[in-house]
Backbone bond lengths (Angstrom), bond angles and torsions (degrees), N, CA, C in turn:
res aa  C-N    CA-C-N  psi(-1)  N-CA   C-N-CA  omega(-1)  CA-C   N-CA-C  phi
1 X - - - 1.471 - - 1.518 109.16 -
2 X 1.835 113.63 139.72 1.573 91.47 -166.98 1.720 86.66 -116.58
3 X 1.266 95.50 156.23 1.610 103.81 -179.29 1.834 101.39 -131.94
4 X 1.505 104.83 163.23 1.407 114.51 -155.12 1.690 80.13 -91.29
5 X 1.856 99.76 141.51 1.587 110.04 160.94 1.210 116.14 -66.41
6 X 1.733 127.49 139.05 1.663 102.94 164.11 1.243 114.21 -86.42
7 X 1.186 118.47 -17.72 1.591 140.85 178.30 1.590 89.41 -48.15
8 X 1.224 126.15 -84.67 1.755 120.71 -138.73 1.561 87.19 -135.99
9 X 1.196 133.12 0.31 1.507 119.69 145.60 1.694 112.55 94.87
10 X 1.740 101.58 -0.01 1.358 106.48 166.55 1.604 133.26 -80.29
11 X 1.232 115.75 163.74 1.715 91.55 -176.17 2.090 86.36 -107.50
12 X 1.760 106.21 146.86 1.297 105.30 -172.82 1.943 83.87 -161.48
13 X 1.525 99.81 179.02 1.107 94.03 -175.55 1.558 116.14 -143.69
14 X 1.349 154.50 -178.77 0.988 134.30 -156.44 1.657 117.13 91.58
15 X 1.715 106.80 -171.69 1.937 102.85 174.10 1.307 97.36 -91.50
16 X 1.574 123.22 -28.10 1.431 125.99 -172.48 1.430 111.10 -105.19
17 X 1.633 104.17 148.20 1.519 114.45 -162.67 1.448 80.05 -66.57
18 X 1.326 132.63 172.69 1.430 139.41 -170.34 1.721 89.76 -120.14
19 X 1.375 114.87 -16.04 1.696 104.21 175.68 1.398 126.86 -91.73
20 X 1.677 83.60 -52.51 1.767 108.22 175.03 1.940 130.36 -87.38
21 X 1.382 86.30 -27.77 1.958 112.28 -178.29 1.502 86.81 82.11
22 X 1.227 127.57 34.55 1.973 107.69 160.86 1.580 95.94 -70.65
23 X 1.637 98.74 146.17 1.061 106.26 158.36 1.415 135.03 -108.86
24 X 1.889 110.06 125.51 1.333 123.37 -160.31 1.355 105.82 -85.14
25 X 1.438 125.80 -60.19 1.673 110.36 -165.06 1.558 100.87 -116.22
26 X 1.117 119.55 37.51 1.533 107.59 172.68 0.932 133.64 -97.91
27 X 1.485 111.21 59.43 1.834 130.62 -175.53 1.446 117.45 104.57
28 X 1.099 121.72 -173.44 1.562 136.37 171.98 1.767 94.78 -53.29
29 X 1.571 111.18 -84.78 1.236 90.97 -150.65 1.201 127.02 -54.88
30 X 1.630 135.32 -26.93 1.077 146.56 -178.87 2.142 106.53 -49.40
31 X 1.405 107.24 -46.07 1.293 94.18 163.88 1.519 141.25 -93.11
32 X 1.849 93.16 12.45 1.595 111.67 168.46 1.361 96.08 -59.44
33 X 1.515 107.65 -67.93 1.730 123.87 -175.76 1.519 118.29 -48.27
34 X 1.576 111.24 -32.04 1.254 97.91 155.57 1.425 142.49 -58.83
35 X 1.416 125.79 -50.44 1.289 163.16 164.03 2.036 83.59 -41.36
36 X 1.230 116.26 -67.93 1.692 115.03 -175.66 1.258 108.21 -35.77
37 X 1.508 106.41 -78.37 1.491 125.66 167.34 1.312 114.69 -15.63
38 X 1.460 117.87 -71.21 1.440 104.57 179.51 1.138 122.22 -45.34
39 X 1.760 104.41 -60.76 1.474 106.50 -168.18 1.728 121.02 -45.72
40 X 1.043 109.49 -44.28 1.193 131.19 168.71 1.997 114.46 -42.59
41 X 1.113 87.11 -74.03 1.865 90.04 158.23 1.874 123.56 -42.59
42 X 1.563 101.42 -58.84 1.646 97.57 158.49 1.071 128.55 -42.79
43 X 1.323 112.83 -47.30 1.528 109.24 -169.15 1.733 107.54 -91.40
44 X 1.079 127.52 -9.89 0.961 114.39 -173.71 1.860 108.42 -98.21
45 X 1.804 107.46 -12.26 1.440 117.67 -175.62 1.981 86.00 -75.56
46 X 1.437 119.88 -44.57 1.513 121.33 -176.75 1.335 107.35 -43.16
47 X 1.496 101.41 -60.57 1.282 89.34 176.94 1.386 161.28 -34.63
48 X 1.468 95.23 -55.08 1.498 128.51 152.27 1.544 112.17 -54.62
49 X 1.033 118.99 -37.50 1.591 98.87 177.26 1.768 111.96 -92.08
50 X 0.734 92.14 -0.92 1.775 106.38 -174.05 1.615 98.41 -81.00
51 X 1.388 113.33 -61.41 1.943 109.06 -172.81 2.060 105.48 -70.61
52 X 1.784 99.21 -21.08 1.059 92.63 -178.62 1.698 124.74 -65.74
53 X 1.593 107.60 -24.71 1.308 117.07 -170.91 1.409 107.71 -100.08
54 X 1.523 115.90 -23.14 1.650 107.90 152.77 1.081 115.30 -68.78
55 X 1.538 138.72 -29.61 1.243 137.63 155.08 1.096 127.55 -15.68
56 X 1.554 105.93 -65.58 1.485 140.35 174.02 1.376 113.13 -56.35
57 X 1.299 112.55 -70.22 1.647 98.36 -178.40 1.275 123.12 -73.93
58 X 1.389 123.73 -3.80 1.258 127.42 167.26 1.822 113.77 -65.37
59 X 1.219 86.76 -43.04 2.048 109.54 165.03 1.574 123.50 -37.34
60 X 1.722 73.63 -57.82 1.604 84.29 -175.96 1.276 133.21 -77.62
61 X 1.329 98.26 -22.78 1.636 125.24 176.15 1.542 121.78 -70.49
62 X 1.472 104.21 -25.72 1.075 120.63 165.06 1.769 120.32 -89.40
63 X 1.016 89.14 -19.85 1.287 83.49 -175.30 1.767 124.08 -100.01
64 X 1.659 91.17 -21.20 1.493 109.01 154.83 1.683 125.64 -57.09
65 X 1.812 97.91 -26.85 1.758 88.12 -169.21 1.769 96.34 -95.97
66 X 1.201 119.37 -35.03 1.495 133.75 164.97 1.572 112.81 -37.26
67 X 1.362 120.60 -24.57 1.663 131.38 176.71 1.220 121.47 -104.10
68 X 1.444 111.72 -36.84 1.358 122.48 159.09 1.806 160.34 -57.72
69 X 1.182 99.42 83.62 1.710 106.34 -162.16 1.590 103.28 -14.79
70 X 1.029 119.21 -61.78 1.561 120.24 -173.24 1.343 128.93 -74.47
71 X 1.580 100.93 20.49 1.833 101.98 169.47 1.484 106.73 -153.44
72 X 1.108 105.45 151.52 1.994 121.35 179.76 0.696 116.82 -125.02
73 X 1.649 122.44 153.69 1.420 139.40 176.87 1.490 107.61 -116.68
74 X 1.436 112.40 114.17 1.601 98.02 169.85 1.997 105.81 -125.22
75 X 1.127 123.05 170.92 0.973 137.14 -163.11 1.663 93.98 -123.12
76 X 1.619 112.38 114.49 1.515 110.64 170.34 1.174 108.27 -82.74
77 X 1.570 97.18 144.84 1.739 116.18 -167.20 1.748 99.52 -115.85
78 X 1.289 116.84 -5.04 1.393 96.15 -154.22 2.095 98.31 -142.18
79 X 0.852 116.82 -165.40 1.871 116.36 -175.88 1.331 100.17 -125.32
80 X 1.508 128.53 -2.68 1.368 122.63 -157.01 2.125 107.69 -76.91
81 X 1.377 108.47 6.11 1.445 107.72 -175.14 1.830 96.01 -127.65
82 X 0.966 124.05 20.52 1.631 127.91 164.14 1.352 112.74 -72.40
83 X 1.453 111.56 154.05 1.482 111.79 -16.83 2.009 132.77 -94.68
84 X 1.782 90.39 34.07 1.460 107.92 176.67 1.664 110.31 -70.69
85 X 1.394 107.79 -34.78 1.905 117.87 174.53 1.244 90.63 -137.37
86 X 1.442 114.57 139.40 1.429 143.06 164.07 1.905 104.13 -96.63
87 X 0.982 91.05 144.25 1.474 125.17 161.51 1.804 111.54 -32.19
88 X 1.181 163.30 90.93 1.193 144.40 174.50 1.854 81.57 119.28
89 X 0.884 145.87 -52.02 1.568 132.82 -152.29 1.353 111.37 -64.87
90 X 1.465 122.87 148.31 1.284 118.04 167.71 1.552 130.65 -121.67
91 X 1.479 111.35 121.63 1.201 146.97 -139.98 1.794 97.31 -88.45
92 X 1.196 108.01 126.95 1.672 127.30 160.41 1.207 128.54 -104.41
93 X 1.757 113.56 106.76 1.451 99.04 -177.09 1.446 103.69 -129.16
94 X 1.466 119.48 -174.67 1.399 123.48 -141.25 1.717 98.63 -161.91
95 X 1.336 89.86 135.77 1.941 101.07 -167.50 1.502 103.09 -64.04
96 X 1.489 116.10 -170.13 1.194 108.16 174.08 1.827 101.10 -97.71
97 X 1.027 109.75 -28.50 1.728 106.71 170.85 1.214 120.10 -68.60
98 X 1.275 116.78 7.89 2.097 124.79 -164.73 1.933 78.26 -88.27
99 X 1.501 85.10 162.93 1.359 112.08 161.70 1.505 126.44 -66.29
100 X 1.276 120.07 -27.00 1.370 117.87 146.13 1.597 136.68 -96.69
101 X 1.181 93.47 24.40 1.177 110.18 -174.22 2.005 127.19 -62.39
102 X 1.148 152.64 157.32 0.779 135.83 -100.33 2.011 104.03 -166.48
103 X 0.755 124.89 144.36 1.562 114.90 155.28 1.615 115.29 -96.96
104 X 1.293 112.82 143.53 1.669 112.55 156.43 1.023 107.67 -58.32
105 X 1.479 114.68 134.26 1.415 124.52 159.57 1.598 96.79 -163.22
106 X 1.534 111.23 176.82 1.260 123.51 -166.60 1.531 109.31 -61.28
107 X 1.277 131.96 145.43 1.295 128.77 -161.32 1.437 145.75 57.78
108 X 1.708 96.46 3.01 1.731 98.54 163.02 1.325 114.78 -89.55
109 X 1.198 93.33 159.02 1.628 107.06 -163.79 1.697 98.98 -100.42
110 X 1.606 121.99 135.98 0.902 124.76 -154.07 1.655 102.71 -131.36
111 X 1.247 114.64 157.66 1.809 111.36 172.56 1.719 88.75 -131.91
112 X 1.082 91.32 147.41 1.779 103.75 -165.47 1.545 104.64 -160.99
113 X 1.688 108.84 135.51 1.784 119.91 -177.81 1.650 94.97 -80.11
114 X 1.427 113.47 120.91 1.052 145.04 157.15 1.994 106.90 -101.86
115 X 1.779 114.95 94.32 1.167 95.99 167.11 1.533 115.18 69.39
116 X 1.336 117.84 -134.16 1.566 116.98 172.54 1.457 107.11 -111.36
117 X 0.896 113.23 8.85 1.942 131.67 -170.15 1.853 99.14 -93.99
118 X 1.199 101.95 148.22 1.654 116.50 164.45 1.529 96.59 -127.83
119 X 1.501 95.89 118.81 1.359 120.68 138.31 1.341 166.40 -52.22
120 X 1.555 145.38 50.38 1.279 114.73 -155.85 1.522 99.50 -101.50
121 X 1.354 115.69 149.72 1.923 129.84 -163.98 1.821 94.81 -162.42
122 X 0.673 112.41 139.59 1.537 139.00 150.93 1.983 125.66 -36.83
123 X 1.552 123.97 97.74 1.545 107.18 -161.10 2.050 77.00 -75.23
124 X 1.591 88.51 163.52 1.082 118.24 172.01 1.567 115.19 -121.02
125 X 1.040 106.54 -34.09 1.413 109.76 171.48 1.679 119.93 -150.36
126 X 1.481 129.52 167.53 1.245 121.41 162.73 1.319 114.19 -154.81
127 X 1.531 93.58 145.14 1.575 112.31 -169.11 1.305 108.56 -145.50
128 X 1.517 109.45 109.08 1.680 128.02 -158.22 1.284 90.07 46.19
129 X 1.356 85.39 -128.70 1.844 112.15 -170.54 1.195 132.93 -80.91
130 X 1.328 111.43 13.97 1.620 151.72 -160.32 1.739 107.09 -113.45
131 X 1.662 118.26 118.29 1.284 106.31 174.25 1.498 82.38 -143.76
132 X 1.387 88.62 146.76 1.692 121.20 -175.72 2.165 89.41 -112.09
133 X 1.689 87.37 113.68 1.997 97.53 174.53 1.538 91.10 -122.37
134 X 1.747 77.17 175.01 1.617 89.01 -179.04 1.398 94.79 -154.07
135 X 1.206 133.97 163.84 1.510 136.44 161.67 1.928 112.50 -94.83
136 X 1.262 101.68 131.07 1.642 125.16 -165.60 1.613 94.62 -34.09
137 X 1.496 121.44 -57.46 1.504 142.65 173.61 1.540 119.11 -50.95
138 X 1.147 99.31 -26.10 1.852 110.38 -162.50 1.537 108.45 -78.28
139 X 0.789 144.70 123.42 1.956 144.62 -176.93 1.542 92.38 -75.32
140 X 1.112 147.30 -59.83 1.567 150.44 -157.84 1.750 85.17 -109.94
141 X 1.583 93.73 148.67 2.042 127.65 148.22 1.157 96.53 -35.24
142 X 1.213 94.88 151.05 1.732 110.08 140.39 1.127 129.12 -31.91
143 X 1.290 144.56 128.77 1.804 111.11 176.00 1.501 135.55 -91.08
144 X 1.770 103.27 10.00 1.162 132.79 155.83 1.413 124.38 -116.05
145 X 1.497 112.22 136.20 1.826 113.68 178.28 1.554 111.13 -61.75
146 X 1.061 108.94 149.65 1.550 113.28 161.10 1.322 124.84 -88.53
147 X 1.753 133.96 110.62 1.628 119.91 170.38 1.479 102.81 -76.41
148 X 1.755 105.92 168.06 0.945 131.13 172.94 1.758 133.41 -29.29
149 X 1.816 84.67 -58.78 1.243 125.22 163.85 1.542 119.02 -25.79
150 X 1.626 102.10 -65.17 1.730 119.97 172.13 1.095 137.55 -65.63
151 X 1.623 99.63 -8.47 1.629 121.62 168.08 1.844 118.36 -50.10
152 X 1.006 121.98 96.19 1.625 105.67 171.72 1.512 106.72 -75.50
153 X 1.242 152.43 -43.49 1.678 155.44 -65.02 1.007 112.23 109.64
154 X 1.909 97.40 154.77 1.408 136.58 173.33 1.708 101.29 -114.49
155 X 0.912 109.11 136.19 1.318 121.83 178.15 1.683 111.88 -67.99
156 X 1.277 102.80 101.19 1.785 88.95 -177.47 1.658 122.55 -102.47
157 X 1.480 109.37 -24.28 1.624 103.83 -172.52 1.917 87.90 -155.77
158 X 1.512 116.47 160.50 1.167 114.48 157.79 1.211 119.68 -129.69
159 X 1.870 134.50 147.18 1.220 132.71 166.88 1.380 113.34 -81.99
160 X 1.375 126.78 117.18 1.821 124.19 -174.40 1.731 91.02 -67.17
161 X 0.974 109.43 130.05 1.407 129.63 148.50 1.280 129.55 77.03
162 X 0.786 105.76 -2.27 2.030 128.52 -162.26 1.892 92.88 -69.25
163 X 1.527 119.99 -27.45 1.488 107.35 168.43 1.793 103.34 -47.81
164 X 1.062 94.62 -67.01 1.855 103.43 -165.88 1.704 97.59 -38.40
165 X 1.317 118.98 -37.75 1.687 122.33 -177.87 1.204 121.25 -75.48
166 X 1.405 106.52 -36.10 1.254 109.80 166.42 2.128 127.86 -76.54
167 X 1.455 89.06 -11.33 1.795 111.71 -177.71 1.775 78.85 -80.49
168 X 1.150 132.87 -82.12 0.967 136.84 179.42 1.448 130.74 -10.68
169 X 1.480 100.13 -46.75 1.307 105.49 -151.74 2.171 94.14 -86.06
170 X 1.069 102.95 -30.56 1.367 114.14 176.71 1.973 106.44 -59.32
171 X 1.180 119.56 -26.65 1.486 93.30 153.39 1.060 123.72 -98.03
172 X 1.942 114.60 178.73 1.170 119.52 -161.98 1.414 105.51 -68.03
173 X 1.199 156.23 -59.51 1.058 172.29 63.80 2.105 103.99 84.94
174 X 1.050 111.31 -74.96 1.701 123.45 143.00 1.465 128.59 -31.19
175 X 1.572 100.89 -52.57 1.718 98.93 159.62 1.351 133.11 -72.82
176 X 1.024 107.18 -37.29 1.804 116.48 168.07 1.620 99.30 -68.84
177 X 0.910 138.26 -36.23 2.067 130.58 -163.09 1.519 85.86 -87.93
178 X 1.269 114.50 -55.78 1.288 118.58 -161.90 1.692 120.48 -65.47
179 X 1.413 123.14 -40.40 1.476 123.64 -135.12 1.392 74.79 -152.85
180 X 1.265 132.98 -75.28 2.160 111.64 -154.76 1.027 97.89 -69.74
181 X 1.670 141.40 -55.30 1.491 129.65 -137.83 1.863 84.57 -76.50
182 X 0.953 119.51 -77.72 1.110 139.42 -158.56 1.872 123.32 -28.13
183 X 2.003 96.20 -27.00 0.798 125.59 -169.88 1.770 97.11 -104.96
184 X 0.809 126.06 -33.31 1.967 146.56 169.95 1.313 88.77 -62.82
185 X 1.206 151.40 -44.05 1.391 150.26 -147.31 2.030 93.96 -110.18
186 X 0.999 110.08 -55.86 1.665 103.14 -174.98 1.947 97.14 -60.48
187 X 1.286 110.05 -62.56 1.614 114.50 -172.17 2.103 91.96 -47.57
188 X 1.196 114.61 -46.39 1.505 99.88 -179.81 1.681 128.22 -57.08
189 X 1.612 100.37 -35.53 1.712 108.56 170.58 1.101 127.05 -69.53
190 X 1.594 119.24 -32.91 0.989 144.28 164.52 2.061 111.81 -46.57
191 X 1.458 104.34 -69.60 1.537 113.30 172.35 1.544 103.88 -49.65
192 X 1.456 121.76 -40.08 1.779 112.96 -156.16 2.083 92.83 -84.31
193 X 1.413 115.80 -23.91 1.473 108.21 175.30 1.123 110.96 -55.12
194 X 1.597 113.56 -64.89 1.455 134.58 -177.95 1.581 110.25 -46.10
195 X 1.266 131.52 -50.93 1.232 121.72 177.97 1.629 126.95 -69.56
196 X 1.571 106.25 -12.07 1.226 122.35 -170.60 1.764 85.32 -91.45
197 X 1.161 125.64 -64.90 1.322 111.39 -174.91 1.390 128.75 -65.66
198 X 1.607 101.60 5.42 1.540 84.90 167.69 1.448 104.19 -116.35
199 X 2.033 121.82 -1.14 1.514 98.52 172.10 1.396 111.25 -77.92
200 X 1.631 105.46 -29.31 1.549 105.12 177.79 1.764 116.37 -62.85
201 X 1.350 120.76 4.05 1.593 109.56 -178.59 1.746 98.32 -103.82
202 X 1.391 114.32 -7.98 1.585 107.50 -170.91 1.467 105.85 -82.92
């Protein structure tokens, strides 16, 4: 009578896998280790689908605000909002008509066209259409007001560091660690599932 290995997923017959030498009926402990084995396989297939689907909505989430008129991605270039934004982090902000959208008032953090430059600084005050910012780091204001007009965003959430990952990822060296292997390794788990579920269906 042939029974399926849990070891390597072949069907063989005997106490020893005839492919691998797991051993199937040779006493109690041999099907302690079985019973391990699996569990071990479950939890480790959970696993894998678990970072894969935070993966995913992390993807999507990004990729939803990246498409979306009413949200931005900027990449901090500078220390002048420490230590509320660091240097390298990347910053999400949101119109005032967005769904998280926001009123001016004292202490929101704002991204604003300065010139060909983007800004994000801290309002300190407001008057009409007039806001006086400052950066968290900065000892003195701005030394110009901000209008309405120059407003891009409200500062809504930040990613720590992902500039430096994204600086990274632009050399060769960054693309291979970052983006082929990583992606060579999912397309590989992917092939070893698939082949396992179809020797185990014959």
């Amino acid at each position: 009578m042939s029974v399926m290995c849990p070891n390597c997923g072949q069907k063989t017959q005997g106490s020893d896998c005839q492919w691998c030498r797991y051993p199937l009926v040779a006493g109690r402990p041999a099907r302690v280790r079985v019973a391990e084995v699996a569990s071990e396989k479950v939890g480790m297939g959970g696993l894998t689908w678990l970072i894969s689907i935070v993966l995913a909505v992390v993807v999507a989430g990004l990729g939803f605000i990246y498409f979306s008129p009413d949200y931005n991605m900027y990449l901090v270039r500078s220390e002048s909002m420490k230590p509320a934004i660091n240097m390298g982090d990347m910053i999400v902000t949101g119109s005032l008509d967005g769904a998280l959208g926001a009123e001016f008032e004292s202490g929101t953090i704002v991204t604003y066209q300065l010139g060909e430059h983007v800004v994000t600084h801290r309002v300190l005050s407001v008057d009409g259409d007039t806001l006086v910012t400052k950066g968290d780091a900065m000892e003195v204001p701005d030394p110009r007001p901000v209008t309405m007009s120059q407003v891009s965003g409200i500062y809504l959430l930040k990613i720590p560091y992902v500039g430096y990952l994204s600086s990274f990822m632009r050399t060769r060296l960054g693309w291979l660690l970052v983006v082929i292997i990583p992606g060579m390794l999912l397309v590989a788990l992917l092939i070893k599932g698939i082949v396992k579920e179809a020797l185990s269906s014959d």
